[in-house]
Backbone atoms as SQL, in Angstrom:
CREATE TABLE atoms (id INTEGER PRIMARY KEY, chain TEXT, resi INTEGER, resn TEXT, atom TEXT, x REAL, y REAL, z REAL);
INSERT INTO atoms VALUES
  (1, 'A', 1, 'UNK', 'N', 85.044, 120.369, 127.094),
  (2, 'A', 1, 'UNK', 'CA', 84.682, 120.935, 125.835),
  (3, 'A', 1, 'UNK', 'C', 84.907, 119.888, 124.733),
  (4, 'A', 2, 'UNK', 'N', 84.214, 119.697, 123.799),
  (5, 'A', 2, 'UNK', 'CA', 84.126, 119.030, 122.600),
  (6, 'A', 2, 'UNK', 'C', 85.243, 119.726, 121.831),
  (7, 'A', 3, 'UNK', 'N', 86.233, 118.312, 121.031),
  (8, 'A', 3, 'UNK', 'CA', 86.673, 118.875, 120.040),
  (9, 'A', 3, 'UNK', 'C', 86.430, 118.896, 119.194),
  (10, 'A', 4, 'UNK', 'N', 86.573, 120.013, 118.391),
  (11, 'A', 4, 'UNK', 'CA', 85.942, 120.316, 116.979),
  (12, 'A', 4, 'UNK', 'C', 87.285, 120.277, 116.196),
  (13, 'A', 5, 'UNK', 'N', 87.039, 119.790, 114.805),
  (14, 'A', 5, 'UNK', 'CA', 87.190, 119.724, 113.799),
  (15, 'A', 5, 'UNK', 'C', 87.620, 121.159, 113.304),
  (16, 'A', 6, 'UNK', 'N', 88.982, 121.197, 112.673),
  (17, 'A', 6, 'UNK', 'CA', 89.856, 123.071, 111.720),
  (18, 'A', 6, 'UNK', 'C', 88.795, 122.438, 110.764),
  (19, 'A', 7, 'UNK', 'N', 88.385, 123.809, 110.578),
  (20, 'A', 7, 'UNK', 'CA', 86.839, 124.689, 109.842),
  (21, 'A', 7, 'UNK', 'C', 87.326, 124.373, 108.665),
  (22, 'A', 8, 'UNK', 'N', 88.913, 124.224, 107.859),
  (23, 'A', 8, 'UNK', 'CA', 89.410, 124.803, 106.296),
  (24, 'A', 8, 'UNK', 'C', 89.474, 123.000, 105.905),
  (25, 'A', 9, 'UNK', 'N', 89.257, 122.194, 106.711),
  (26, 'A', 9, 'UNK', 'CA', 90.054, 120.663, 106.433),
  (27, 'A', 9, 'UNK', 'C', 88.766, 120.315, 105.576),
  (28, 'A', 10, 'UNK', 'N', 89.131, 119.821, 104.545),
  (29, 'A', 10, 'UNK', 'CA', 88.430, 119.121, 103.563),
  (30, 'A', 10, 'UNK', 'C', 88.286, 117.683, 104.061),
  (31, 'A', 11, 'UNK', 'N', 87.527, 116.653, 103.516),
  (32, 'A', 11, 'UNK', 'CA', 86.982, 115.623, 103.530),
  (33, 'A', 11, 'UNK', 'C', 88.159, 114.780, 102.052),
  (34, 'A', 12, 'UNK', 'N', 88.496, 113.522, 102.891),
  (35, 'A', 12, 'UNK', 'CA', 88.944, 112.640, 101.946),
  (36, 'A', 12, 'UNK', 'C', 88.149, 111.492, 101.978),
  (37, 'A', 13, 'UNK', 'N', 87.975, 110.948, 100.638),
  (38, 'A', 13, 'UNK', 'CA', 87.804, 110.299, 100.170),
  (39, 'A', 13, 'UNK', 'C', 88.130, 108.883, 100.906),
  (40, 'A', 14, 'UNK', 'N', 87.014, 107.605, 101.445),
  (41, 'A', 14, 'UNK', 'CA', 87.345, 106.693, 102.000),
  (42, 'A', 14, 'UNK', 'C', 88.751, 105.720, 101.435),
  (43, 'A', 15, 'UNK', 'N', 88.680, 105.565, 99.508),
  (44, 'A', 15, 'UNK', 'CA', 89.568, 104.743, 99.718),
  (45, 'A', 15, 'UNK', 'C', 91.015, 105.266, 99.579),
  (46, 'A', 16, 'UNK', 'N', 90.575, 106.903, 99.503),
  (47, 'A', 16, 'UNK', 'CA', 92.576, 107.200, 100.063),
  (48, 'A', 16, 'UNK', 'C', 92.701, 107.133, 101.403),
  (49, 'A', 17, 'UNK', 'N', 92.011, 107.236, 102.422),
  (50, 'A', 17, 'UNK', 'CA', 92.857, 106.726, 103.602),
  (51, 'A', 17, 'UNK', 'C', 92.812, 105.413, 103.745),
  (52, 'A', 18, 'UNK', 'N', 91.711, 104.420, 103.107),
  (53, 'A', 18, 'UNK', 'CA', 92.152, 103.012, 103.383),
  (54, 'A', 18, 'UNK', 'C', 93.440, 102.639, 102.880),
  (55, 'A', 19, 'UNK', 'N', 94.287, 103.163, 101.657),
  (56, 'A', 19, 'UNK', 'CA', 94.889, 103.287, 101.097),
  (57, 'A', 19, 'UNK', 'C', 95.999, 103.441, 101.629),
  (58, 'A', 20, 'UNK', 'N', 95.722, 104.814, 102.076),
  (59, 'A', 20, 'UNK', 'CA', 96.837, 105.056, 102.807),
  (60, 'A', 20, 'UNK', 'C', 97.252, 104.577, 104.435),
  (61, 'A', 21, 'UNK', 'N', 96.810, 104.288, 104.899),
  (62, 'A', 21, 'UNK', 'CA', 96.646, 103.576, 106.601),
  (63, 'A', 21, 'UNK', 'C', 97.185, 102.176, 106.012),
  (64, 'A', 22, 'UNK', 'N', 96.896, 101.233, 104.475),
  (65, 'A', 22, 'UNK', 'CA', 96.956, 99.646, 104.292),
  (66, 'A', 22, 'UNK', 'C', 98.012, 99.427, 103.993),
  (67, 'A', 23, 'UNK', 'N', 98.712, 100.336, 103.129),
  (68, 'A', 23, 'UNK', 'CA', 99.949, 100.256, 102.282),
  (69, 'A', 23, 'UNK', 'C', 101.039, 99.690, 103.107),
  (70, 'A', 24, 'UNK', 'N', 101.482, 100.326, 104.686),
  (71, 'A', 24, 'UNK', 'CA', 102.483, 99.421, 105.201),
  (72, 'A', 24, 'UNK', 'C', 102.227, 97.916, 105.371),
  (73, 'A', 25, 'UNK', 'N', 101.161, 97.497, 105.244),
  (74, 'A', 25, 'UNK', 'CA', 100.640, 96.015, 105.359),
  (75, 'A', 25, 'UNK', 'C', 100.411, 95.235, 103.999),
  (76, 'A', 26, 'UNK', 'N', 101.091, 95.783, 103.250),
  (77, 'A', 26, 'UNK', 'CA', 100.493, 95.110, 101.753),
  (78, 'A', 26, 'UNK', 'C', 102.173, 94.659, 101.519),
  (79, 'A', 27, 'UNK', 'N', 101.581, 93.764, 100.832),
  (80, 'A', 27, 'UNK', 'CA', 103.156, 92.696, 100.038),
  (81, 'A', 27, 'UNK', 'C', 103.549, 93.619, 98.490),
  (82, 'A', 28, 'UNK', 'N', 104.889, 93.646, 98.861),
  (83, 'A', 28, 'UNK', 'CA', 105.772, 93.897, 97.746),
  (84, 'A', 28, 'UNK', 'C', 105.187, 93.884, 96.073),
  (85, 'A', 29, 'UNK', 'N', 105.208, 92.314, 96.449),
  (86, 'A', 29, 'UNK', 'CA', 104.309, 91.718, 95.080),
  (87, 'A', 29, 'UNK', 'C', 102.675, 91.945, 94.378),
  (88, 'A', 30, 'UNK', 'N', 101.806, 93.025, 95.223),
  (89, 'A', 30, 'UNK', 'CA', 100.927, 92.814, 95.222),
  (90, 'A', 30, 'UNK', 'C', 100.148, 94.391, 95.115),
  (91, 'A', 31, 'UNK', 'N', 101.012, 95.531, 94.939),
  (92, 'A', 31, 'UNK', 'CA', 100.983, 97.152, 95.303),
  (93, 'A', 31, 'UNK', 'C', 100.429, 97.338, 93.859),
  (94, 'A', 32, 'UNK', 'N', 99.139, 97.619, 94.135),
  (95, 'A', 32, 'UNK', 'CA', 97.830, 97.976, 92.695),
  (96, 'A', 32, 'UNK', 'C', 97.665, 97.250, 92.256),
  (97, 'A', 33, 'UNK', 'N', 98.450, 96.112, 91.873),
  (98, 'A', 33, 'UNK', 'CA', 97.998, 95.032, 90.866),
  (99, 'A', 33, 'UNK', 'C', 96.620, 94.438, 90.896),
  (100, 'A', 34, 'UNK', 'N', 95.828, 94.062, 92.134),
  (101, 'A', 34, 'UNK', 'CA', 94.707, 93.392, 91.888),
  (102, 'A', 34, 'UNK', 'C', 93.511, 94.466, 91.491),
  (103, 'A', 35, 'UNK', 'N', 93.590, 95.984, 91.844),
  (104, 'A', 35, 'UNK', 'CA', 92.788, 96.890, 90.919),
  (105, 'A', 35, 'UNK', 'C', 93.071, 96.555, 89.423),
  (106, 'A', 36, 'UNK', 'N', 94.134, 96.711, 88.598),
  (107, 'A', 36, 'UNK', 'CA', 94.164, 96.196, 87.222),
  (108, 'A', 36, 'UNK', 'C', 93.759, 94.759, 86.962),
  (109, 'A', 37, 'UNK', 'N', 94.175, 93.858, 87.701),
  (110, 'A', 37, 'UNK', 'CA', 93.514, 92.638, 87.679),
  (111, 'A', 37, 'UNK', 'C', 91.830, 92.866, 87.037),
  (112, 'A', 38, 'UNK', 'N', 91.600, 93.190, 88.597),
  (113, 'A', 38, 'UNK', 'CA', 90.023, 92.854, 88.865),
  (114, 'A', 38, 'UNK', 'C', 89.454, 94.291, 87.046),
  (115, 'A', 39, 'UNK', 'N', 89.826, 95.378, 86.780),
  (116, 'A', 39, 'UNK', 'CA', 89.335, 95.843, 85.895),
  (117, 'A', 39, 'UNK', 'C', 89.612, 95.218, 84.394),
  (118, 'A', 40, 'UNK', 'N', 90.746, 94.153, 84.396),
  (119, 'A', 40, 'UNK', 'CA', 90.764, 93.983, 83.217),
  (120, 'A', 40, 'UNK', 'C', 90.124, 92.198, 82.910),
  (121, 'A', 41, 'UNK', 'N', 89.656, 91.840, 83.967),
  (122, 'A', 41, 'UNK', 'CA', 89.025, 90.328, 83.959),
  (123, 'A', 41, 'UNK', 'C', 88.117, 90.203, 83.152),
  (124, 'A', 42, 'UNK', 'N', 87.144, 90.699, 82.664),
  (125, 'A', 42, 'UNK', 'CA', 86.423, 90.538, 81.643),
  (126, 'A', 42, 'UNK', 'C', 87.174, 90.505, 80.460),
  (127, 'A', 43, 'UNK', 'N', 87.856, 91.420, 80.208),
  (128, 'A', 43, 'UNK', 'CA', 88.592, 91.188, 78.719),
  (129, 'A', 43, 'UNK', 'C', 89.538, 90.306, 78.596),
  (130, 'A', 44, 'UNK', 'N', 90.347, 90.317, 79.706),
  (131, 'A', 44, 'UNK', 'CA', 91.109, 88.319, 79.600),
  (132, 'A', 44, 'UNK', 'C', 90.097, 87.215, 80.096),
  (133, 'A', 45, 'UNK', 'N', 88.929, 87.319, 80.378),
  (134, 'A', 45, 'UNK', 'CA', 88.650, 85.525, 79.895),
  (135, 'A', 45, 'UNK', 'C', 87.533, 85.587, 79.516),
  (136, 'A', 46, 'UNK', 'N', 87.006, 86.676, 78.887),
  (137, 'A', 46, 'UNK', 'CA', 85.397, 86.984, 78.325),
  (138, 'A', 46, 'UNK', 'C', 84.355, 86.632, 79.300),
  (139, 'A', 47, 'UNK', 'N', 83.596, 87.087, 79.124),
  (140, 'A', 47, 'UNK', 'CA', 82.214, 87.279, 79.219),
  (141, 'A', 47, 'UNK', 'C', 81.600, 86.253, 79.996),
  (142, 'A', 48, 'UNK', 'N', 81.390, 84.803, 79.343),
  (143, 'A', 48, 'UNK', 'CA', 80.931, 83.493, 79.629),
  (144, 'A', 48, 'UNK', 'C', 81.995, 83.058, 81.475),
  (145, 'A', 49, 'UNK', 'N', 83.033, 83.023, 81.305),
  (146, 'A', 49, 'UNK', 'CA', 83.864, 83.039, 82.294),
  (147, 'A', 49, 'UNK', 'C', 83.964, 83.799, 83.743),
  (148, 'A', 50, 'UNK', 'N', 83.733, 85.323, 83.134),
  (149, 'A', 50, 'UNK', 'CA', 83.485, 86.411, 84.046),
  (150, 'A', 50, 'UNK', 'C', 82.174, 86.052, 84.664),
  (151, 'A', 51, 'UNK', 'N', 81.011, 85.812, 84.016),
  (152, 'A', 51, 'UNK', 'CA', 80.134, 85.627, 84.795),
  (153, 'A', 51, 'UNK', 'C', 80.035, 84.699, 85.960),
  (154, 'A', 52, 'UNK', 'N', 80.481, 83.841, 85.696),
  (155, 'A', 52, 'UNK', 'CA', 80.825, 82.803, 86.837),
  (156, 'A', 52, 'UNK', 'C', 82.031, 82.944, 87.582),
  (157, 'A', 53, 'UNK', 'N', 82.600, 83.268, 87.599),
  (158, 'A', 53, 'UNK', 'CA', 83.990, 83.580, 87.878),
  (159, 'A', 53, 'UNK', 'C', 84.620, 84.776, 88.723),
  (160, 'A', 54, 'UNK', 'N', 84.793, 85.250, 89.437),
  (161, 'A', 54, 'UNK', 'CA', 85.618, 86.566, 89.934),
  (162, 'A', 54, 'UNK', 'C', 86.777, 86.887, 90.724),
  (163, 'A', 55, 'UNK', 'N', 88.138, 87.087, 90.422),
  (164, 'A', 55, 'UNK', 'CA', 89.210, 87.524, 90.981),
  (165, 'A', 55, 'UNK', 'C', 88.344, 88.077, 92.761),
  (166, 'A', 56, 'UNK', 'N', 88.995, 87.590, 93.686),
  (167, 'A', 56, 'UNK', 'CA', 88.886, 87.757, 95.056),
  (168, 'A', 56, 'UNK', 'C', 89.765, 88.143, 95.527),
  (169, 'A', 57, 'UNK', 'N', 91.289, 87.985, 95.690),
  (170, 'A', 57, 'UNK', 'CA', 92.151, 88.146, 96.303),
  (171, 'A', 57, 'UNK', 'C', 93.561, 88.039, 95.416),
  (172, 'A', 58, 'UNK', 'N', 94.929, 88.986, 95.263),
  (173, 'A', 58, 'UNK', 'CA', 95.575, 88.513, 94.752),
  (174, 'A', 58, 'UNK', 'C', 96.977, 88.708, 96.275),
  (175, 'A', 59, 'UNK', 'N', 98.270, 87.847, 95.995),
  (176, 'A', 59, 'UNK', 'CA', 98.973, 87.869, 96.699),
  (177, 'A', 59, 'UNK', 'C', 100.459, 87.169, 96.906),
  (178, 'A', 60, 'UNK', 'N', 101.789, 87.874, 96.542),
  (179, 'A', 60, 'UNK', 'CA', 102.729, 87.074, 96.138),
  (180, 'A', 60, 'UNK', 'C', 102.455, 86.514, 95.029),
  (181, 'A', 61, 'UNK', 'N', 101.637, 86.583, 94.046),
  (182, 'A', 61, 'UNK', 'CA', 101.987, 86.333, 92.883),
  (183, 'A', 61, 'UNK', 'C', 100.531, 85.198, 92.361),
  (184, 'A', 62, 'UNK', 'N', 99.275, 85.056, 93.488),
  (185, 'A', 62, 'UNK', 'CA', 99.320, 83.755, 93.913),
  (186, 'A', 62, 'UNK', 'C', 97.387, 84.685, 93.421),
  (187, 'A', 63, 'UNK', 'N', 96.503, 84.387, 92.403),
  (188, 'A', 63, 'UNK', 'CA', 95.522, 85.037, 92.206),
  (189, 'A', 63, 'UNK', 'C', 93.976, 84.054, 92.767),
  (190, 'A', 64, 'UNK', 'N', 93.778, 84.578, 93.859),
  (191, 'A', 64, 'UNK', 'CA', 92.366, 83.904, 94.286),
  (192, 'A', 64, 'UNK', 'C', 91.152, 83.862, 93.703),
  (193, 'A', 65, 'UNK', 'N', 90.731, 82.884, 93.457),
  (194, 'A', 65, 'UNK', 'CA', 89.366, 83.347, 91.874),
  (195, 'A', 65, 'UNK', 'C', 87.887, 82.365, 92.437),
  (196, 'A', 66, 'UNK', 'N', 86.842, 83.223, 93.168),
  (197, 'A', 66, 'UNK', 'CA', 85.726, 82.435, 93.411),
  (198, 'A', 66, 'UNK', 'C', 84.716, 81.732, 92.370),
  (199, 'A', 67, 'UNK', 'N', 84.439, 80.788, 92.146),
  (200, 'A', 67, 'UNK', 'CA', 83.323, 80.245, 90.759),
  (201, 'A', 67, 'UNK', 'C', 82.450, 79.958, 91.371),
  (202, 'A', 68, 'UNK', 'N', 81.124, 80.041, 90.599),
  (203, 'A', 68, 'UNK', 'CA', 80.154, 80.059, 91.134),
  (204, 'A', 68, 'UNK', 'C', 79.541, 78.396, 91.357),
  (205, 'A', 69, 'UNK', 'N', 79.894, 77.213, 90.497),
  (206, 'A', 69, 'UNK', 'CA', 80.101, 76.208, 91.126),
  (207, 'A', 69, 'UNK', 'C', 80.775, 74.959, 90.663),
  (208, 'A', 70, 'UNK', 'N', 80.599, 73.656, 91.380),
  (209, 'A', 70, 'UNK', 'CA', 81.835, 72.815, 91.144),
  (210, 'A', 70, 'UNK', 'C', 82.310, 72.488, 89.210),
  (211, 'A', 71, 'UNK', 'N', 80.951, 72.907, 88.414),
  (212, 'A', 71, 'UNK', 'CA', 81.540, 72.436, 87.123),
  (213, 'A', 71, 'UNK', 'C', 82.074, 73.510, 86.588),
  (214, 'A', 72, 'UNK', 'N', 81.806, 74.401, 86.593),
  (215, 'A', 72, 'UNK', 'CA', 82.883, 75.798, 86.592),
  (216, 'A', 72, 'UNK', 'C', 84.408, 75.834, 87.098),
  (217, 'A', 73, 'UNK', 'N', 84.501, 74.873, 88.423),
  (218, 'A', 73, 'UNK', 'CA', 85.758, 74.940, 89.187),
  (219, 'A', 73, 'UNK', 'C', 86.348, 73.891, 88.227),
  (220, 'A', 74, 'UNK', 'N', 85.909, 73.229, 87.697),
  (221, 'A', 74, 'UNK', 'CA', 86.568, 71.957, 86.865),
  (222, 'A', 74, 'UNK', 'C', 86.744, 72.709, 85.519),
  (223, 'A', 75, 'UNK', 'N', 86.139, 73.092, 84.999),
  (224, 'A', 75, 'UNK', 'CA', 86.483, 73.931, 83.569),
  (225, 'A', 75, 'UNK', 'C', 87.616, 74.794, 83.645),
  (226, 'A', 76, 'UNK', 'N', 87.588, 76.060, 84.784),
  (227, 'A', 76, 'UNK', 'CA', 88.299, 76.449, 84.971),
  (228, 'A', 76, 'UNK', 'C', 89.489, 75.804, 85.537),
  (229, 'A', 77, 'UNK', 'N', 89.868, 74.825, 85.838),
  (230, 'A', 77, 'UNK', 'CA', 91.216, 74.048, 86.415),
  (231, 'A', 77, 'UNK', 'C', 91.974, 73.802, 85.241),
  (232, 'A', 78, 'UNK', 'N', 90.944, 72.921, 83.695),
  (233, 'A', 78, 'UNK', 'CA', 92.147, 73.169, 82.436),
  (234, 'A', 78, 'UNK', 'C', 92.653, 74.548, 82.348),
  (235, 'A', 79, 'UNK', 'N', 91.752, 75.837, 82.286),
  (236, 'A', 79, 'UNK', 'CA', 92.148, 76.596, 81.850),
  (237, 'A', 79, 'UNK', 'C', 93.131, 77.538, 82.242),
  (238, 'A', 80, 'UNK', 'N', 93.314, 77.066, 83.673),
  (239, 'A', 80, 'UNK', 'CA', 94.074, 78.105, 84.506),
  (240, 'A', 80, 'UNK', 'C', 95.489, 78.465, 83.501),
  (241, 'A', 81, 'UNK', 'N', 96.725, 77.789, 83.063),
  (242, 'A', 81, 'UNK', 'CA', 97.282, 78.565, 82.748),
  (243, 'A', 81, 'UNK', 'C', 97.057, 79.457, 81.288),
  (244, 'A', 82, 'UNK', 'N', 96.191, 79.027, 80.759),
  (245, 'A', 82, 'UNK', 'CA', 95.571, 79.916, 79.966),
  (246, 'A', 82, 'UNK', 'C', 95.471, 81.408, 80.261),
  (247, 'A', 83, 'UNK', 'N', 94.647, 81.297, 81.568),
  (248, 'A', 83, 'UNK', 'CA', 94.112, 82.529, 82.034),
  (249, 'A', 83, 'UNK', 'C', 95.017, 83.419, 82.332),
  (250, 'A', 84, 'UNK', 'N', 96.176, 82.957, 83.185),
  (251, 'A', 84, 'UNK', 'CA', 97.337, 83.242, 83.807),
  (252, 'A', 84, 'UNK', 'C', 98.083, 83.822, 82.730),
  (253, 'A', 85, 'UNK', 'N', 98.094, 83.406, 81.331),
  (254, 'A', 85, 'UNK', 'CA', 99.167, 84.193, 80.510),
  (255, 'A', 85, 'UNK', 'C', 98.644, 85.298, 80.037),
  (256, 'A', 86, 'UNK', 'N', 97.219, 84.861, 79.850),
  (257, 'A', 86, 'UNK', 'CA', 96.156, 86.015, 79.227),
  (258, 'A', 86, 'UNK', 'C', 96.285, 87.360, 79.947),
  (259, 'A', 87, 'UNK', 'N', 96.137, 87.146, 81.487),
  (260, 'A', 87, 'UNK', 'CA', 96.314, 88.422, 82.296),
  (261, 'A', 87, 'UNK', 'C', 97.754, 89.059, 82.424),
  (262, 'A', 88, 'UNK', 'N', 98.521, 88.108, 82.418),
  (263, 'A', 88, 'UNK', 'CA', 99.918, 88.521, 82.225),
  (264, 'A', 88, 'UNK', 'C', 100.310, 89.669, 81.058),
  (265, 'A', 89, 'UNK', 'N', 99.745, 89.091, 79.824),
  (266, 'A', 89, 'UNK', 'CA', 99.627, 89.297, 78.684),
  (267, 'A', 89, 'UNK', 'C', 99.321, 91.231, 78.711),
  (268, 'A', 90, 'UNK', 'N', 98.214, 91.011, 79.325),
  (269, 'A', 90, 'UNK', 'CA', 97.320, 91.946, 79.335),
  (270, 'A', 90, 'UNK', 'C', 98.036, 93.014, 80.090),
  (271, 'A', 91, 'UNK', 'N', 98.182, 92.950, 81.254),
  (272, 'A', 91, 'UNK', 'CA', 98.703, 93.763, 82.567),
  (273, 'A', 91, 'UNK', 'C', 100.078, 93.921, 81.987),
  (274, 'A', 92, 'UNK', 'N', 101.075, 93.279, 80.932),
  (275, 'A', 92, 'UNK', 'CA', 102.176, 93.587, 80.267),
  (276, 'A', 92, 'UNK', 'C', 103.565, 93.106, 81.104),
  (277, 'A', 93, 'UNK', 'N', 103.119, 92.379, 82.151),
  (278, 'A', 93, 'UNK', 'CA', 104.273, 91.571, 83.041),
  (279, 'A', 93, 'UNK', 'C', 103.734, 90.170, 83.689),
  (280, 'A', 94, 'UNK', 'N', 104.670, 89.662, 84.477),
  (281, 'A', 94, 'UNK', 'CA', 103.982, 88.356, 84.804),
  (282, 'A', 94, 'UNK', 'C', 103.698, 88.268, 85.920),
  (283, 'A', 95, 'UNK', 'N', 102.788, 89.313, 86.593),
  (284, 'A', 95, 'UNK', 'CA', 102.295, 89.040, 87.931),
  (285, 'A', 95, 'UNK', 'C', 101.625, 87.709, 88.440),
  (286, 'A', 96, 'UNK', 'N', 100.826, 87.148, 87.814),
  (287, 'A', 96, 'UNK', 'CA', 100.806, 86.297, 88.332),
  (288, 'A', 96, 'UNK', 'C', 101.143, 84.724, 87.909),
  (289, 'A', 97, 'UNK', 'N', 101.628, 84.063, 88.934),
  (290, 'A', 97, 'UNK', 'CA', 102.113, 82.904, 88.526),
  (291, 'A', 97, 'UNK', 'C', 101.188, 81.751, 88.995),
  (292, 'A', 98, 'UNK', 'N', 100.611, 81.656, 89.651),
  (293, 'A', 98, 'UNK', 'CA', 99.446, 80.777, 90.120),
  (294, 'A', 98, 'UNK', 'C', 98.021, 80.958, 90.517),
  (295, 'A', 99, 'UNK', 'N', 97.209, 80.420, 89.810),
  (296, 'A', 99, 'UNK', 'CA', 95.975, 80.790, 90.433),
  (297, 'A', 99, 'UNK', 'C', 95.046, 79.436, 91.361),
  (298, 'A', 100, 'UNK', 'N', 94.407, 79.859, 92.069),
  (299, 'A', 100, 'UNK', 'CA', 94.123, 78.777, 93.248),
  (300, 'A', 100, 'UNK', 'C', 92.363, 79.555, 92.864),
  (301, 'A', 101, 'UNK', 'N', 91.282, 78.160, 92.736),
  (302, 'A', 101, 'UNK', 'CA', 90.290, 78.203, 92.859),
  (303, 'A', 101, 'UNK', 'C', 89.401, 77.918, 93.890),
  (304, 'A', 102, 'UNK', 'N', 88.169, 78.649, 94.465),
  (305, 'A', 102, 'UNK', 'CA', 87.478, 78.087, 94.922),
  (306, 'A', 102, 'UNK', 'C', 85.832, 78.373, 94.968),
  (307, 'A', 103, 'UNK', 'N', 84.884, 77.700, 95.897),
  (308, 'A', 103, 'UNK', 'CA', 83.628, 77.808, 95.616),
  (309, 'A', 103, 'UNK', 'C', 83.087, 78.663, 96.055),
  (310, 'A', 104, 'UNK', 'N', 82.654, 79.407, 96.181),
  (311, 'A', 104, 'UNK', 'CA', 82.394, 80.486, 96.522),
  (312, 'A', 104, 'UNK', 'C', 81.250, 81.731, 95.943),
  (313, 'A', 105, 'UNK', 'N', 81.295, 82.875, 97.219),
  (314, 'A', 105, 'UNK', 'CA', 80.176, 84.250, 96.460),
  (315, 'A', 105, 'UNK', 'C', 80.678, 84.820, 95.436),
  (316, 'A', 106, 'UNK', 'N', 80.615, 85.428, 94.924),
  (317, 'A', 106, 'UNK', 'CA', 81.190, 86.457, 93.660),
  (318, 'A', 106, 'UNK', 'C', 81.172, 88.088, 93.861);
C-alpha cells in the first residue's frame, strides 16, 4: 500500500525547511547575516557598484563579492575597506572584516 500523506498537514514553505535542515551546518559568524547583507547592498555602495558587483557568499566574517570584470575587480580592490565599513555601518555591527573578490556571474 502507498503511503499517504495526514489529510490536516499543511505545506511549508521551501526556504523554512532549507532553513531549517541548514542551520546545524552554518557558522556561528554567519546566522542571517548574508540575507541583510545581500538586501542592503545597493544602499551601501550605490547603484553604479551594485550593478557590477554582487555579494555571493558570506562566512566567518570573510564577504565573497562577484564583479562583473577585471576593471571593476581593480576599482573595487581600493574600495574594499570603504565598503566594509559602509556595510558594517549599515547592518549596525562589524560583521564583516574582509572582503575577497572575484570574476565572476552575478
Amino acid at each position: 500500500m502507498i503511503n499517504q500523506r495526514p489529510k490536516n498537514k499543511r505545506f511549508t514553505h521551501i526556504s523554512t525547511a532549507l532553513n531549517t535542515t541548514l542551520e546545524p551546518f552554518r557558522s556561528r559568524y554567519s546566522r542571517g547575516n548574508f540575507q541583510e547583507i545581500w538586501a542592503s547592498w545597493e544602499a551601501a555602495v550605490g547603484p553604479e557598484i551594485a550593478k557590477n558587483a554582487k555579494p555571493t557568499a558570506f562566512r566567518d566574517g570573510c564577504l565573497l563579492v562577484s564583479v562583473s570584470c577585471s576593471v571593476w575587480m581593480q576599482h573595487l580592490q581600493f574600495l574594499k575597506s570603504d565598503i566594509t565599513e559602509r556595510i558594517n555601518t549599515t547592518y549596525g555591527s562589524p560583521i564583516i572584516r574582509d572582503i575577497r573578490l572575484r570574476m565572476g556571474q552575478q
